[in-house]
C-alpha positions as CSV (number, residue, x, y, z in Angstrom):
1,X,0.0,0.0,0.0
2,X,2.7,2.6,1.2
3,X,4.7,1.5,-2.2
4,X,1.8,2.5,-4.4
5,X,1.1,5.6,-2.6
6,X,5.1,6.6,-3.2
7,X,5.1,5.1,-6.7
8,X,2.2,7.7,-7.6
9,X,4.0,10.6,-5.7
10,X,7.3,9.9,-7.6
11,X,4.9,9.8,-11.2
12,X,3.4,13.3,-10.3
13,X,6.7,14.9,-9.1
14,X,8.3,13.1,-12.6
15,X,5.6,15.2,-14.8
16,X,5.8,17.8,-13.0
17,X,9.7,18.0,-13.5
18,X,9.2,17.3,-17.2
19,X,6.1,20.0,-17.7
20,X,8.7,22.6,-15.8
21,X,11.5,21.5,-18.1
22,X,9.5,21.9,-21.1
23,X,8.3,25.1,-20.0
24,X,12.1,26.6,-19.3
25,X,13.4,27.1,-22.9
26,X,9.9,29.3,-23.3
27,X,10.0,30.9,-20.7
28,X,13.8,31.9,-21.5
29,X,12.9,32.6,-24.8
30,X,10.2,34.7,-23.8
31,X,12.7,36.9,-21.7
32,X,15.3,37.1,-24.0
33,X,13.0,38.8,-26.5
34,X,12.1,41.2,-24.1
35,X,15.6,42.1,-23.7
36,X,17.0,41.5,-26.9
37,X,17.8,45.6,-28.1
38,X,15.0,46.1,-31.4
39,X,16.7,46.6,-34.5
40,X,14.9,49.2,-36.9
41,X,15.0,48.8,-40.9
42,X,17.3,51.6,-41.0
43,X,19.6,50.5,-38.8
44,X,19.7,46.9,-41.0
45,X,20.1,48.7,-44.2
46,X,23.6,50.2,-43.5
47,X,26.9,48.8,-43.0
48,X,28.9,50.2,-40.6
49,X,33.2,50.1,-41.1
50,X,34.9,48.6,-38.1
51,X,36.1,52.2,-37.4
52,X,33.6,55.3,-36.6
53,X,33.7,56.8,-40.6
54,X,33.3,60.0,-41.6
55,X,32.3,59.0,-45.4
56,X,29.5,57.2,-46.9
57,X,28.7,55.5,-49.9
58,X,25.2,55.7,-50.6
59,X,23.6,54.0,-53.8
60,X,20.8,53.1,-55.4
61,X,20.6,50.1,-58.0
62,X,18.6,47.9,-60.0
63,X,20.6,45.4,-61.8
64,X,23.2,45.6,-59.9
65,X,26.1,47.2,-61.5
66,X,26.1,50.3,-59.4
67,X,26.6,47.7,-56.1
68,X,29.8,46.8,-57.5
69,X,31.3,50.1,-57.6
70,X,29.9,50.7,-54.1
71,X,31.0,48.0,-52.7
72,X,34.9,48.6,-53.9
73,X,34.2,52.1,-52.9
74,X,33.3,51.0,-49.0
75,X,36.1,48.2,-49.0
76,X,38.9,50.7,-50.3
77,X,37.6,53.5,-48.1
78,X,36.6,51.7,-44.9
79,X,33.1,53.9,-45.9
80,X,30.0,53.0,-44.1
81,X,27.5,51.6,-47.2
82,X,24.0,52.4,-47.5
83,X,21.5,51.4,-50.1
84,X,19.0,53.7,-51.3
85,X,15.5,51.7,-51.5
86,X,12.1,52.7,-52.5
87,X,9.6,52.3,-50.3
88,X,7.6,51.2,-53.2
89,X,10.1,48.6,-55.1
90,X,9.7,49.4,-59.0
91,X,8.3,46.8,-61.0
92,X,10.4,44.1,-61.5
93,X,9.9,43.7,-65.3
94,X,12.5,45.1,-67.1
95,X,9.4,47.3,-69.9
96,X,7.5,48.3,-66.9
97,X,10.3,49.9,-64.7
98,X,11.5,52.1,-67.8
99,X,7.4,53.3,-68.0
100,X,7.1,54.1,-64.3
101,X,10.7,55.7,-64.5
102,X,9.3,58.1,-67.3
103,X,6.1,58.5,-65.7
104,X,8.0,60.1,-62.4
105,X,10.8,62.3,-64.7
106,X,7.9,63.5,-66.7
107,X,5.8,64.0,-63.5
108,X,8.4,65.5,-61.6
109,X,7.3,63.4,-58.6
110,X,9.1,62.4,-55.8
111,X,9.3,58.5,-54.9
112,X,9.6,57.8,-51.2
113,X,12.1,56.2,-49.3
114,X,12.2,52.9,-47.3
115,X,14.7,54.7,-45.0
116,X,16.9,57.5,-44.5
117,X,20.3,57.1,-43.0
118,X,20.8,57.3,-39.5
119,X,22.7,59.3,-37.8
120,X,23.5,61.4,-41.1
121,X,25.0,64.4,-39.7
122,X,28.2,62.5,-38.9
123,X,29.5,62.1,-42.2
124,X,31.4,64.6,-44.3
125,X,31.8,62.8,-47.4
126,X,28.9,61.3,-49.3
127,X,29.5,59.0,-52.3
128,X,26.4,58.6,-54.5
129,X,26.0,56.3,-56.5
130,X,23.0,55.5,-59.3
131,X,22.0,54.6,-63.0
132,X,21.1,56.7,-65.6
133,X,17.6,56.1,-66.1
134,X,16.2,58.1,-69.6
135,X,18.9,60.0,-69.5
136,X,18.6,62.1,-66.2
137,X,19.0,60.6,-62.2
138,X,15.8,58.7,-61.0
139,X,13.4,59.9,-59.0
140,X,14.5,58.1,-56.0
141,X,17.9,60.2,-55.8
142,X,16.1,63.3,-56.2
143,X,14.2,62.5,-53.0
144,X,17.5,61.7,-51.3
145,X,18.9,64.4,-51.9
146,X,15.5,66.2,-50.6
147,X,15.6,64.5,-47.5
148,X,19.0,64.9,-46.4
149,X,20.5,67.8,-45.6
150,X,23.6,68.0,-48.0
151,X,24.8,71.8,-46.3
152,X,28.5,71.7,-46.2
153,X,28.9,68.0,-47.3
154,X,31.4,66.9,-49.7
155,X,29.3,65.2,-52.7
156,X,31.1,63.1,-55.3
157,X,28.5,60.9,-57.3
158,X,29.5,57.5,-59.3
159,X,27.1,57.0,-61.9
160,X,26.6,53.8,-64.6
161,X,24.7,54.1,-67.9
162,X,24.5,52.7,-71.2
163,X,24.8,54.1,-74.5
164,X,24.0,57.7,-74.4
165,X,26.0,58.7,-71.4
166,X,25.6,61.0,-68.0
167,X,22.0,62.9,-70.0
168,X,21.0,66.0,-67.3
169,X,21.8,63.7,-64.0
170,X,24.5,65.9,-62.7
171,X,22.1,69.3,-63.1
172,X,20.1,67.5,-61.1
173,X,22.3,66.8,-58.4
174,X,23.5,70.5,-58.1
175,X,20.0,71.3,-58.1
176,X,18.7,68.8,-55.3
177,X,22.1,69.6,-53.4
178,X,22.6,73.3,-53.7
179,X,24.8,73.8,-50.6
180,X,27.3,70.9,-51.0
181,X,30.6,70.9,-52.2
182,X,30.2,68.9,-55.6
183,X,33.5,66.9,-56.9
184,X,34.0,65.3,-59.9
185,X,32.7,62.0,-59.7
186,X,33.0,58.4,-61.6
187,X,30.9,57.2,-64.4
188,X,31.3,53.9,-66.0
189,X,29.5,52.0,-69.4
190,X,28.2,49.2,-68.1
191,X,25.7,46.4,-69.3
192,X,22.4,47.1,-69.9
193,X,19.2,45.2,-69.5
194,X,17.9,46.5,-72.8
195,X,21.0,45.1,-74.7
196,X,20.5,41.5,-73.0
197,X,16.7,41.6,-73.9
198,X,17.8,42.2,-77.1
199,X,19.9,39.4,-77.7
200,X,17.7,37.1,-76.3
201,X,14.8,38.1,-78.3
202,X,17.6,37.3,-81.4
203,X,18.4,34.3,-80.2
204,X,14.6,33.1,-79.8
205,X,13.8,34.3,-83.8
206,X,16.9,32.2,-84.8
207,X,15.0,29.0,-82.8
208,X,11.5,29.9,-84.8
């Protein structure tokens, strides 16, 4: 009798133990998360050097040939790196993007931004990089440049394009950026989406 009684004791205290243990790594969980310091988009959209910099290399990019640059740029310069983003993404397709893109420069409009960089008054030198997009800037740098006070920075842009060259993008940097020091920046002939579409469409008559 007395060894049933203590056999049932020992199974309650066992689940009791096990519910407990099961319960800890939640309950730790739980608390971590409540402690764990909140990380804003803006703060995950920049990369910091492994020294406190006084340049940045902001850019903006759709296929990707701009990154490059950037990314050499913050490497060789120990630069923090920030990518410009919409807060609307333009459209994927390739036709669609050049529409929307002459839609805004025709428009004059403004495209909002996913975030703006943090703790901008600490930098001295802003690298900007972006594509030519119908031969002027997109509208995404123009709000950039709205947003952020350029007074007394140091501006030296790095643009790629295709065929037709830098069009009316750096007037439109002096204009969005009246009070910074403008250098004379890097532009580069890179590969185009256009030209790839091309080829492809060639290579797809050849098949019939």
């Amino acid at each position: 009798m007395n060894d049933t009684k203590h056999s049932k004791r020992s199974s309650v205290s066992r689940r009791q133990l096990l519910h407990r243990a099961l319960a800890l790594p939640l309950t730790l969980s739980a608390w971590s998360s409540l402690f764990k310091p909140h990380q804003t988009e803006a703060q995950v959209s920049i990369q910091t050097s492994a020294v406190s910099s006084k340049t940045l290399v902001a850019y903006f990019t759709r296929s990707g040939n701009t990154r490059v640059i950037a990314n050499q740029l913050q490497r060789d310069l120990k630069a923090d790196l920030f990518q410009i983003e919409p807060a609307t993404p333009y459209p994927a397709d390739y036709e669609a993007n050049v529409a929307e893109a002459q839609r805004e420069k025709e428009s004059g409009a403004l495209r909002p931004l996913k975030n703006q960089v943090p703790q901008w008054n600490q930098y001295e030198r802003i690298f900007l990089g972006f594509p030519i997009w119908g031969t002027t800037a997109p509208a995404i740098i123009r709000t950039f440049l709205t947003e952020h006070d350029t007074r007394d920075k140091v501006l030296i842009p790095f643009i790629t394009h295709g065929k037709y060259g830098l069009g009316n993008s750096l007037s439109v940097v002096r204009e969005h950026a009246k009070h910074a020091k403008l250098l004379k920046g890097y532009s580069e002939e890179c590969d185009q989406e256009r030209d790839t579409m091309e080829s492809v469409d060639k290579w797809l008559k050849k098949l019939g």
